[in-house]
N, C-alpha and C positions, 0 to 999 in steps of 0.2 A: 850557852845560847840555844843549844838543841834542845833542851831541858825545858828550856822556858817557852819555845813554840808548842813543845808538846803539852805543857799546861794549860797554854793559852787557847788551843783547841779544842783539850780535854773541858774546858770551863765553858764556850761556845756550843762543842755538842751536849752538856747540862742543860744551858738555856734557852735550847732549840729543842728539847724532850717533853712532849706533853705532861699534862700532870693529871691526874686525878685528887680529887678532893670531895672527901668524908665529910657531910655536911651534919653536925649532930642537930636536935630536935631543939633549936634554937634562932630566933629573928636576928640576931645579932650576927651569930655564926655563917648565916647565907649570905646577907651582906657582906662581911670579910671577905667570904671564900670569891663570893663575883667580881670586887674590887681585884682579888690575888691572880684569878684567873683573866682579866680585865688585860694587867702588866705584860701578859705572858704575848709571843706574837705566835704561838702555835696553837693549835687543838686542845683545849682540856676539857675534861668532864668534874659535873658536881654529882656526887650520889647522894641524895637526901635521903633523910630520914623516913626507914618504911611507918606507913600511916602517920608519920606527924604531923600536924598543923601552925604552918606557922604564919604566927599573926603579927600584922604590921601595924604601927601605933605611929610614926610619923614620914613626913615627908625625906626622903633620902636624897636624891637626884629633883635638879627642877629643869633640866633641860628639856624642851619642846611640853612644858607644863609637869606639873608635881605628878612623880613617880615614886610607890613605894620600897622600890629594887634603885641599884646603881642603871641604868642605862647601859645595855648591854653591847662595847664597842670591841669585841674580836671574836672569835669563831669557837662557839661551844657545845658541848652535850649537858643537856641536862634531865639526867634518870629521877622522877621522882619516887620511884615507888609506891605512885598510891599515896602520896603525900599531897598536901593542901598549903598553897598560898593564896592568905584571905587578910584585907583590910581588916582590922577592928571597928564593928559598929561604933560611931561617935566619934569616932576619931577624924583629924582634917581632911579633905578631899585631894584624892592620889590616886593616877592610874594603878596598876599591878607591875607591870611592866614594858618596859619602851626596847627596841630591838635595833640597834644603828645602823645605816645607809651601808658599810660595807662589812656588815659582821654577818656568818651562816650560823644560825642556834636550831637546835634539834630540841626539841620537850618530848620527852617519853611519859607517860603513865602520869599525869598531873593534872590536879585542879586548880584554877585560878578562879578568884570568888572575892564578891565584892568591891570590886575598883569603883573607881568615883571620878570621873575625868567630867571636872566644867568650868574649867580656870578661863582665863585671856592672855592672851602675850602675843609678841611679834612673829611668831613662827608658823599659823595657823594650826597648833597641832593640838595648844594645851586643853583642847575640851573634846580629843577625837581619841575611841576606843578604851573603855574603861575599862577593860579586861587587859588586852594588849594592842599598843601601836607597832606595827612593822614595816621596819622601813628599810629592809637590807632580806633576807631570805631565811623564810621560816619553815621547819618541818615539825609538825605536829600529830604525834604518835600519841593514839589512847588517849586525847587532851577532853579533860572537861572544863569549858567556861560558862560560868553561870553565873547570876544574880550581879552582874556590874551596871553601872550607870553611865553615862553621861551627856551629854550637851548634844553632840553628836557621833552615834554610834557606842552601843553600849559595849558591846563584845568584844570583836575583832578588827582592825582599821588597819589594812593591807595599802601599800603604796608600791610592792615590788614583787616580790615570789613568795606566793605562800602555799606548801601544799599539806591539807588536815585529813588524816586518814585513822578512820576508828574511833573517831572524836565526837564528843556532843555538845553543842552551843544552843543554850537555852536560859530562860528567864533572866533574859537581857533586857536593859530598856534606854531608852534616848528621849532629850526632850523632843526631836527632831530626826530626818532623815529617816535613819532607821537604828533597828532595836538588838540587832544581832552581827552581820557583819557589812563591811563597806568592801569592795573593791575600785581602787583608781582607777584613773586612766590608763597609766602605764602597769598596773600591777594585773600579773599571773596568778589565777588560782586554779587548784584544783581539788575537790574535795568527792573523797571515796570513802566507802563503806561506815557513812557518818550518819547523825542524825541534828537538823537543827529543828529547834521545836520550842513553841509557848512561849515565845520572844514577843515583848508588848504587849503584854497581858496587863499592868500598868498605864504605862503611855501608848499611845497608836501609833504604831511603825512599821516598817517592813522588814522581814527577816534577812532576807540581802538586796543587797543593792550593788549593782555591777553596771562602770563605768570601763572596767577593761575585756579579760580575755578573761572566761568562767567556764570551767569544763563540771557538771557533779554526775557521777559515776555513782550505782548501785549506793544509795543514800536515800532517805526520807527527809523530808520538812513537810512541816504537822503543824498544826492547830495554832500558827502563829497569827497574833494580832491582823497586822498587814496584807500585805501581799508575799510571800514567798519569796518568789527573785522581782526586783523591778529592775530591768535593764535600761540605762537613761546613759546612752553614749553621746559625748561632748564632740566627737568629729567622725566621720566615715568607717577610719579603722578600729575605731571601739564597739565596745556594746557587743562582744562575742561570745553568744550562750550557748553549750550542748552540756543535750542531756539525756545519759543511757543509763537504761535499768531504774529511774526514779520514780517513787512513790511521795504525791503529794494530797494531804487530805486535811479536812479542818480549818483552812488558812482565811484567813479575809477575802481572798482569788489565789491561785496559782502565777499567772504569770500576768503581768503588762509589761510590755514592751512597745512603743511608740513607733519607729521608724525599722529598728531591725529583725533580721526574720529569725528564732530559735530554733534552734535544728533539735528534733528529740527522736530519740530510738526508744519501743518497747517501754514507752512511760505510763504510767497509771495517775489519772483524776479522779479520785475520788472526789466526792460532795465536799464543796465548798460552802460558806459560809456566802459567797455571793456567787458569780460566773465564776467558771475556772480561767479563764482566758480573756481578760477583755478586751471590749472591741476593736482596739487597735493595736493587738497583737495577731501578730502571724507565726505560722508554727512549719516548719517542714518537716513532714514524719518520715521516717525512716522505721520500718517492718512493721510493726502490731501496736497501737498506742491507743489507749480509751481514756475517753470522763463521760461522766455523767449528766453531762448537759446540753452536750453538743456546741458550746459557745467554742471549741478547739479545734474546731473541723476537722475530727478524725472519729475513730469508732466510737460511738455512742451506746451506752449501756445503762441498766435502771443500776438505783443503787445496792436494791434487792439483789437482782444478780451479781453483785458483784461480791458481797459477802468477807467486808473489810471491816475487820476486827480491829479494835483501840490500841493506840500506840502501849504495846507493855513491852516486857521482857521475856520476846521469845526466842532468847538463846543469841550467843554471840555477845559482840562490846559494846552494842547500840541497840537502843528498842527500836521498834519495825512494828507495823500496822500487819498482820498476818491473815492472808487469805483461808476463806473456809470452804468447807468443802461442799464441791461443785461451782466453784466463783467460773465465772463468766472469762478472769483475767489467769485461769491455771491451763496451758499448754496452750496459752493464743498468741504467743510472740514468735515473731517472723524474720528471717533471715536469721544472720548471724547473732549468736547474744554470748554472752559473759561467762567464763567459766564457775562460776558461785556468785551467790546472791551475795546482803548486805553481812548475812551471818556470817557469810563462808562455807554456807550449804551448796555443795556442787547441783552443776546445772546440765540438763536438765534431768528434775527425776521422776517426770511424765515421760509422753511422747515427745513433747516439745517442752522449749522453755516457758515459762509465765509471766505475763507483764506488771513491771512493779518491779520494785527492792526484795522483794519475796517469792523464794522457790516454796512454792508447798509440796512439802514432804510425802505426803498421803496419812495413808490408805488409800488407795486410787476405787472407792467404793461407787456401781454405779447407782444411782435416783432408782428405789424400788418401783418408779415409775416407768424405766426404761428395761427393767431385768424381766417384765410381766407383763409386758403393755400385747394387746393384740390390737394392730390397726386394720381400720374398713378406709378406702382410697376411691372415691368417687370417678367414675370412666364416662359418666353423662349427664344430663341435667336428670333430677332424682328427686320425687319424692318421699319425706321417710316418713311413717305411718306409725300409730298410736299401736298397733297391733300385727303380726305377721300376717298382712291379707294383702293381695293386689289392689282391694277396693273394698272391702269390709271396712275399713275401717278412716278414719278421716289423717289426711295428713297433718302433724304438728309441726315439721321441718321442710327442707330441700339441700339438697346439693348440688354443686356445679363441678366441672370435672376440675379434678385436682386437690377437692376439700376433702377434708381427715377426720375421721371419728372412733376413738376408744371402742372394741367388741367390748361389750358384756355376757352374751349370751348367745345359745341359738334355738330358736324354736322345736316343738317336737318333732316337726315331719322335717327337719333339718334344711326347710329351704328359706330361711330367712335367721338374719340373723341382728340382735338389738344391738344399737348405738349408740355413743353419745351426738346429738346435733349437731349441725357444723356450726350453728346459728343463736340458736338461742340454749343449748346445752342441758338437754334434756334429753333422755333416755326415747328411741323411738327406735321403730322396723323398716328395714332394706332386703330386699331381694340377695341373697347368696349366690347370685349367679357372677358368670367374671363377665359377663356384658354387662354388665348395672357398676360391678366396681370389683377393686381386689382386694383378698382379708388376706395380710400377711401378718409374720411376727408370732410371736410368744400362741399359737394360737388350737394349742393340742388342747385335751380335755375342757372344753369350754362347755359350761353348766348350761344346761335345757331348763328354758323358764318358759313357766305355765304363761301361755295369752292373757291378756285382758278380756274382760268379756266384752263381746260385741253389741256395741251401741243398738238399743233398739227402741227408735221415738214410734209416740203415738201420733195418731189423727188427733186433731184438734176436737172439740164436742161439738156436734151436728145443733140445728135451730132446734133441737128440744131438749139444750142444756146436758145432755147423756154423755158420756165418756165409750167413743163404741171400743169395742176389741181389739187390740192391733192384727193387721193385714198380713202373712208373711208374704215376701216374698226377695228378690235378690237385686243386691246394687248391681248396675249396669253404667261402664266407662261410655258415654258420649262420646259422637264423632269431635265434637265441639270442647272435649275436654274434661267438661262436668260431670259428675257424677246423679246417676238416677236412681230413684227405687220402683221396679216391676214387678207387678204380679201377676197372671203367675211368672214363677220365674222361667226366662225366657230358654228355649235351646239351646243344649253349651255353657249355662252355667254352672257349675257343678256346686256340691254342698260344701259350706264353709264361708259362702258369703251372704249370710241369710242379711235379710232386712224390714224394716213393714213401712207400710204406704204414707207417705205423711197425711 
């Protein structure tokens, strides 16, 4: 009798033993191994095949519409290594995979490609999420889904907990709703250091679309057909958007939101395809946040200054828009921010952090404009003059206190010194004194440039058509303001501001 309880437990703690399963580089073999792992009520893992692709040719599961996988109903790992599961062009129309109401699956390192979800049936599910439906809790490691179809929602179709980190959801498309992921009403997501991008580049859609709780943390979405996120909550407690460290550019608009407000930290807008924000979204910003249009009501910036490079591969598991150098959005993020960016480049490695999914790295090089510049600072209203004279010569510009002008130069007798205008940005002369204004900056060895020469108009021809000789004599400032020409020149003017009589 003792014998056989000991068996009997010995066979219990077997069938309570997780198991791993060697998946070889075959469609047949995944299927078995997910049916085997299916039985078990514990934890197993599948290690697929590194780099295989495995292609699916029919429908296997048709619960909640055709699935080309078993329907995944207990708690799994699955490693793919850089392996590929992908419908068969031509083949009948089948999600990739369905995830059950109380099963946790983990996807590590996997592509899912091609699904095709546009069936009908009584469950409302069989045309939702052509890549994957989840309806139990998904974590999604290094996942790429791309190129799936369907009716609605081409990508990812979330009802519960999903959280995608390192992953890239692109060239997705829907007849409807939208082209890349859906969040429920009741469904959790959270997506970090990810990129969704070029979603309904085919059909017109939006890249997510969020009915419940949506957090995207140091992540891009990029050049998607649609809108980025459209939050479209169905009762009070839905419709929950934040968003820190995001980079969004190229999209149809950035955000609409109808009724609730998105809270975003240190987010970067780039140039949209229309408004980043439309009109009936509100935003509440938390630290340092720009776009380029001002439709966000927050910091406004050209897009020139912002200097946002195309989505490529600069380093890390996801491509990322990468700031250049001197962007507008490098050390302007405020209060607290993120220990590394989208790459996993630690932050910050400025002075500050930089708004956006992207830390720029450097070379922290400054604008040879700023390393040389010698500035002139206006202390009154100022005229600036064609040549270094008090009244020799006619004014091209003015100044008001406060206005700023690039030195170029300084005259011989060192009491004046040439500028750029505050006005119309043209090279002219100012008094060197610190009552007129103050030359600070970059402003040692500054080149002595030769005057202009001094205007000297003739008399007009006398009633006997003659041309007479010009007059000299010297310009004289008006109580009145205006300038005058005297001959002779009067007491107290000294030489150097010659002139002749008109």
């Amino acid at each position: 009798m003792k014998r056989k309880i000991v068996l009997i437990f010995t066979f219990l703690i077997l069938l309570s033993t997780a198991c791993t399963f060697d998946v070889p580089c075959d469609s047949l073999e995944l299927v078995d191994a997910i049916h085997k792992a299916n039985k078990n009520s514990v934890d197993d893992t599948l290690e697929l095949a590194p780099g295989c692709t495995y292609e699916l040719t029919w429908i296997e599961d048709m619960s909640n519409g055709n699935n080309g996988l078993p329907a995944i109903v207990s708690n799994m790992t699955i490693n793919g290594n850089g392996a590929t599961i992908k419908r068969v062009e031509n083949a009948d129309h089948f999600r990739i995979l369905q995830i059950g109401a109380k099963s946790t699956v983990t996807i590590n390192d996997l592509t899912i490609q091609n699904g095709y979800a546009d069936g009908a049936g009584p469950t409302d599910y069989e045309d939702k999420g052509g890549g994957i439906l989840n309806r139990g809790i998904l974590k999604a490691n290094s996942v790429v889904i791309t190129g799936n179809y369907a009716g609605y929602v081409g990508g990812l179709y979330n009802t519960n907990s999903a959280e995608i980190t390192k992953s890239t959801i692109s060239h997705n498309n829907a007849d409807s709703l939208t082209n890349g992921i859906f969040n429920g009403a009741n469904g959790v997501m959270e997506i970090t250091h990810s990129t969704i991008s070029e979603n309904g580049l085919i059909t017109y859609g939006d890249a997510i679309w969020n009915n419940g709780t949506l957090n995207v943390v140091n992540s891009t979405i990029s050049d998607n057909q649609g809108v980025g996120i459209e939050n479209d909550q169905t009762d009070p407690d839905n419709g929950v958007v934040t968003l820190s460290s995001v980079t969004f550019s190229g999209n149809g608009s950035a955000l609409n939101s109808v009724t609730e407000t998105i809270v975003i930290q240190n987010t970067l807008f780039g140039p949209q395809q229309n408004a980043a924000c439309s009109p009936y979204t509100a935003v509440f910003s938390i630290g340092t946040s720009m776009d380029t249009d001002g439709s966000c009501n927050i910091t406004t910036v050209t897009p020139n200054s912002l200097k946002l490079g195309p989505l490529a591969d600069n380093g890390g598991p996801t491509k990322t828009h990468a700031l250049g150098q001197g962007s507008a959005a490098i050390d302007a993020a405020a209060g607290s921010c993120l220990i590394n960016d989208q790459r996993g480049v630690h932050r910050p490695q400025g002075a500050d952090c930089d708004v956006g999914a992207f830390e720029f790295e450097g070379p922290f090089i400054k604008e040879e404009s700023e390393q040389k510049i010698c500035k002139f600072t206006a202390s009154i209203n100022l005229f600036c003059r064609l040549g270094p004279g008090m009244s020799a010569y006619p004014e091209t510009d003015t100044f008001t206190p406060g206005q700023e002008g690039e030195v170029f130069g300084i005259s011989p007798d060192g009491n004046f010194v040439q500028v750029m205008g505050a006005n119309n940005a043209m090279p002219c002369y100012v008094p060197f004194e610190e009552k007129f204004g103050l030359v600070e900056g970059d402003c040692e060895n500054l080149p002595v440039l030769e005057p202009p020469p001094t205007p000297v108009p003739t008399r007009p021809p006398d009633d006997g058509g003659q041309d007479d000789e010009p007059v000299q004599g010297c310009t004289v400032l008006q109580t009145d303001g205006s300038l005058k020409c005297v001959s002779p020149c009067p007491a107290g003017v000294g030489p150097g501001d010659p002139c002749t009589m008109p």
